[in-house]
N, C-alpha and C positions, 0 to 999 in steps of 0.2 A: 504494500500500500504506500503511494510514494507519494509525496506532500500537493504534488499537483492533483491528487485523487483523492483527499483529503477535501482539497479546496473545493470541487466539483460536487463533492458529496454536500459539504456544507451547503454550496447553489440550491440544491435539490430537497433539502432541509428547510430552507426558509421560504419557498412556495407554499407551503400549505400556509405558515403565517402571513405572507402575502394574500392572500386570500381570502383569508378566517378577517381580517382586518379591514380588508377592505369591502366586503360586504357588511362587518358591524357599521363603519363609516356612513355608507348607505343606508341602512337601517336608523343610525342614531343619529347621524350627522355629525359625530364627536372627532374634532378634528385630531384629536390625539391617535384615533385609529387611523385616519388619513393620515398621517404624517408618517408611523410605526409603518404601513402599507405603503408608502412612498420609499421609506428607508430600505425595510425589504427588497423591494422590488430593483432599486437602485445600487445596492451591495449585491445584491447575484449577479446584475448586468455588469458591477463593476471588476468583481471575482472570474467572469469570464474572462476577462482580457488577462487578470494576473494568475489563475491555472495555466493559460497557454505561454505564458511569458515565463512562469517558472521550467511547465516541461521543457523549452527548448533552451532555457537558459541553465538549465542544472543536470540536461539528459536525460530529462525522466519519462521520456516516451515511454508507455505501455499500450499493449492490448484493448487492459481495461479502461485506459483514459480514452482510446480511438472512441469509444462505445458511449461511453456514460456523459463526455463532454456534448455531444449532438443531443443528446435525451434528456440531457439539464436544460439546453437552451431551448428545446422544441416544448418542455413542460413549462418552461416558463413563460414561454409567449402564448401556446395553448388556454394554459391556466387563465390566463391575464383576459384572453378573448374571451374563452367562455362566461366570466366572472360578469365580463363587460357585455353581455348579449341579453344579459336579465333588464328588465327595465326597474333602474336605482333613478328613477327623477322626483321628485326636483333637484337631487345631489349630483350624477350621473351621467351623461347623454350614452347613449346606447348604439352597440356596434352592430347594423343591420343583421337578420338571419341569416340571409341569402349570402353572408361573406364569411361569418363561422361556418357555415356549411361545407363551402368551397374551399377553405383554409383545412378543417378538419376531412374531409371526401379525398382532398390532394395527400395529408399525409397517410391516411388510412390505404390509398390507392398506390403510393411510394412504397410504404411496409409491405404490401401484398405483392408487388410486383419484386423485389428483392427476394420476397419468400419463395415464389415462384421460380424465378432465376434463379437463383441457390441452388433450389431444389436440381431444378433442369439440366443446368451449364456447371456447378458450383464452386462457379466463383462470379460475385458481380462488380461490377464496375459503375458506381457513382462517380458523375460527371458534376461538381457545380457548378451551374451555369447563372451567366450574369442575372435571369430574368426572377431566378429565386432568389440571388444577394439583394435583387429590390424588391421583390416581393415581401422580404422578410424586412427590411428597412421600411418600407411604406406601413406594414404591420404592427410595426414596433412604434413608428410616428403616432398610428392612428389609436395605436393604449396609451401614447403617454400624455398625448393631444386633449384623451377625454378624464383621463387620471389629474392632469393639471387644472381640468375645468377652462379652457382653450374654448370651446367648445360653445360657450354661450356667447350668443350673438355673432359666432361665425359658422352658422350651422353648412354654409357653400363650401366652406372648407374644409367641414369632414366629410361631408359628400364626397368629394371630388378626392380624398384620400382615399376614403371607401371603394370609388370605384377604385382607383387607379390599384390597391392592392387586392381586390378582387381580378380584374385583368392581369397583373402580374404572374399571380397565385396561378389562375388558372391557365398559363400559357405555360409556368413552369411544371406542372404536371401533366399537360400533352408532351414537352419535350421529354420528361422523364420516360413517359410509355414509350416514346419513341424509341429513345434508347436503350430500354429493356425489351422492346421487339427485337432490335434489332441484333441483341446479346441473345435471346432467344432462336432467331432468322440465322445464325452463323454455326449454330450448334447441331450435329452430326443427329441429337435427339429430332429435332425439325422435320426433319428430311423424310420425303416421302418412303414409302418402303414397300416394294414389291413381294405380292402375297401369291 
């Protein structure tokens, strides 16, 4: 267990408080909870950068960092969206359905298509490509947009973030299938077979 995997764990740790907090916030309106769900939220995204920055800076690549650093940051921006799709107003502004759905449907349909590939090929090849690093930025914009309360009296604004990481999201899950057809389409399993 090597100090960058520590760090990670910690991330994965303070989701649930990020959330327990920030829904009482919404309930109570007690900015104490807001601010405790701000801090949370803000120390995971900032322990991201210093787990990666100790792995490369100390050698402590592992295995298990490959794995649990993607699944820190995917629950934490998960978590953040779900949290934020309940309607918390008049504390809140709310993050459409129709873009948790497409947020959550993209990674549910990433994890299945790797399961698949694995299975098939086994080995898969994740590609990151630009349209998910903004995907995931316009995502992150648009929690921290309605988390700061941004949000009142520029409601064109989260619109238009809305869409833009709804479009993003879903163009980066076509290219993914693409690319797992295509790790699929190369594989000897594919191939027709004469009966």
């Amino acid at each position: 267990m090597t100090t960058a995997n520590k760090i990670t764990i910690l991330r994965i740790l303070l989701i649930p408080f990020f959330v327990v907090e920030i829904i009482y916030y919404a309930r109570t309106g007690n900015p104490a909870c807001w601010l405790a769900g701000m801090l949370s939220f803000a120390i995971a995204a900032i322990l991201d950068g210093v787990d990666g920055y100790v792995a490369r800076r100390y050698h402590q690549w592992s295995e298990l960092g490959t794995i649990l650093d993607p699944i820190a940051d995917k629950l934490l921006l998960v978590s953040a969206i779900i949290v934020l799709s309940f309607n918390h107003t008049p504390r809140l502004a709310t993050i459409p359905l129709w873009l948790t759905g497409t947020i959550i449907g993209r990674d549910l349909l990433i994890c299945l298509g790797v399961i698949v590939v694995r299975f098939v090929v086994g080995k898969v090849t994740v590609r990151p490509r630009l349209t998910g690093k903004i995907a995931t930025v316009l995502q992150m914009t648009l929690v921290l947009w309605i988390l700061l309360n941004w949000s009142e009296g520029h409601g064109l604004w989260l619109q238009t973030i809305s869409l833009g990481a709804g479009l993003f999201t879903g163009a980066s899950g076509l290219l993914y299938v693409w690319d797992f057809v295509k790790q699929l389409g190369t594989h000897p399993a594919s191939s027709a077979v004469k009966k």
